[in-house]
N, C-alpha and C positions, 0 to 999 in steps of 0.2 A: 025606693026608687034610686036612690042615690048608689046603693050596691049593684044597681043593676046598669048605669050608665059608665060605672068605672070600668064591668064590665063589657059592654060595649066597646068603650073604646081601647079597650085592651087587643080586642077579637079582631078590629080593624086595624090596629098598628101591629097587629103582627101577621096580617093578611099580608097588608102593604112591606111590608120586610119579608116576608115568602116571598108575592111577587116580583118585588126591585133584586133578587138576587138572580145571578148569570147562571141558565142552567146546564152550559156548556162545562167541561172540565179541562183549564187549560197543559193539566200536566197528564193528563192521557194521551197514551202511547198509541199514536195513529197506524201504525203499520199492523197493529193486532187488530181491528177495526175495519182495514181495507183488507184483508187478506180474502183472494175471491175461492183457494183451494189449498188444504193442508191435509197430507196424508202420509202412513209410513206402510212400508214394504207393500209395494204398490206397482203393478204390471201395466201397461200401457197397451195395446198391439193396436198399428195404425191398420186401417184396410181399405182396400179403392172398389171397384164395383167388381174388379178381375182374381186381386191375390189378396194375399197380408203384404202389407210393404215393410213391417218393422214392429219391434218389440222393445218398450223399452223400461228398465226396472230401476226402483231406487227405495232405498231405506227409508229416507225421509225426503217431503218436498214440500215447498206453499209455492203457490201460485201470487204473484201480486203484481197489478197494475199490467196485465197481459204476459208476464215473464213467468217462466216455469224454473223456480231454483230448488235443485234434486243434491241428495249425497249419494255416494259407494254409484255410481252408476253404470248398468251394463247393457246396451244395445246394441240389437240383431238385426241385420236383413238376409236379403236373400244372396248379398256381394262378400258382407261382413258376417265373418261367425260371431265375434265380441269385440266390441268396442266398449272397454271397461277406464272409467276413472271416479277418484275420489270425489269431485262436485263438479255441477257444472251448470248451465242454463239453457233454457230452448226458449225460443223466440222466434217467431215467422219463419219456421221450418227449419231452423240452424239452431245446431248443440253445439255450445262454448264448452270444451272441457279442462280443468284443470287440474293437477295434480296425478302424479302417474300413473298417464294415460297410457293406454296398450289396445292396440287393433289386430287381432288377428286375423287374415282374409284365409276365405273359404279357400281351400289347397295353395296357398300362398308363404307371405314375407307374414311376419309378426314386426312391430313396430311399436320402439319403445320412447316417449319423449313425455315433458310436462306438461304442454298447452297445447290444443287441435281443436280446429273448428271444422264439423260436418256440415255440411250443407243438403236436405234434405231432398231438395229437386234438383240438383245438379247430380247428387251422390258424388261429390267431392271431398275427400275429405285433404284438409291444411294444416300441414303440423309447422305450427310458429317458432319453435323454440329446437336445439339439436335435441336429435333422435338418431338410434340403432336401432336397423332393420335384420334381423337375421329370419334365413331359411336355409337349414341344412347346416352345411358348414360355410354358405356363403353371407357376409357380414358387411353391412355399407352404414359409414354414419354421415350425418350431414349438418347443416345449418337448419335449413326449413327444407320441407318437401309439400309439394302437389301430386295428389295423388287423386285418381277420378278412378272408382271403385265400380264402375259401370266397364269399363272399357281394360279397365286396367293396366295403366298406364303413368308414370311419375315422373317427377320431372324435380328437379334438386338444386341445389346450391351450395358450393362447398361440402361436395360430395367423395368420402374416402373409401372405398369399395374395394375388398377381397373377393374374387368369384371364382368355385373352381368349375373346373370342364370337363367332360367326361372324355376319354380318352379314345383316340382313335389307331 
């Protein structure tokens, strides 16, 4: 009896030490754990009840806490042939892009700067940082520009522009 009470309480002092330990992990890395979307080369294409409104691709992306952070990225609508940068984010229908970013519009200007943010239901797009617009041989750079891809139309700030003219 005596081997078998030692036993016993053995059985139960190391229940009780299972139990009393924390089964949480406090040096695990939370943001692997919330990630709600993680995917590589990977197509998007938005659509409404009428068209596709947009296409958008990226080599790698996760999803966290409702933010969308993509690399190499390239998106289409029906205003913009490419709208291509290094990374960038989408959140409540606006792409933050950064690193050189390039938009070329459909029979348009190509437009070269670091940072722009699109805005999805305006079709606006805001290049925050200097950028060179060329088309043709005509060449404008500036500080920031607004530019509304619906209507087509820009609007600049510290704006240096070569334009030639056709001759009459």
């Amino acid at each position: 009896m005596r081997l078998e009470g030692i036993l016993l309480v053995g059985i139960i002092g190391i229940a009780v030490g299972v139990m009393s330990l924390e089964l949480n992990d406090k040096n695990r890395d939370s943001s692997k754990l919330a990630k709600e979307l993680e995917f590589t080369n990977t197509t998007f294409v938005e659509v409404d009840t009428i068209k596709r409104a947009g296409e958008l691709y990226g080599t790698y992306g996760i999803r966290y806490q409702g933010t969308l952070n993509m690399q190499n990225i390239i998106y289409h609508t029906d205003n913009i042939e490419s709208l291509v940068s290094k990374k960038g984010r989408y959140k409540d229908n606006i792409l933050y892009l950064d690193g050189d970013v390039v938009m070329i519009e459909q029979d348009g200007y190509i437009y070269n700067t670091q940072h722009a943010i699109y805005n999805q239901t305006t079709q606006i797009l805001n290049i925050i940082s200097p950028y060179t617009a060329i088309r043709d041989k005509n060449i404008m750079n500036g500080d920031t520009l607004v530019y509304d891809t619906a209507i087509k139309y820009a609007s600049g700030q510290r704006v240096d522009a070569v334009f030639y003219t056709a001759k009459k």
